[in-house]
C-alpha positions, 0 to 999 in steps of 0.5 A: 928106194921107196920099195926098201923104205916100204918093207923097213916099215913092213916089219916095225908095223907088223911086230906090234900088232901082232902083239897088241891082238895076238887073240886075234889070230887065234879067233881067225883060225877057230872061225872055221866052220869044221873048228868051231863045231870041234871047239863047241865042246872042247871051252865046256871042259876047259872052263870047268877046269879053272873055274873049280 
């Protein structure tokens, strides 16, 4: 009983954190050190873009 309480709980705390830092998740990926040399030039661009 206490495994299926702790996996109903799983899910309620999952879904709103993933919402409240949904950023999150997408900095955790870019830390790679491959990625973030890949994303070093890609924020140059992308920032011009909408800044213009």
């Amino acid at each position: 009983m206490l495994a299926e309480a702790v996996e109903a709980r799983l899910p309620i705390v999952t879904l709103p954190n993933l919402d409240a830092q949904p950023e999150v998740r997408t900095v955790r990926i870019a830390l790679t050190p491959e990625q973030a040399g890949d994303l070093s030039d890609p924020p140059v661009p992308d920032c011009e873009l909408p800044g213009s």
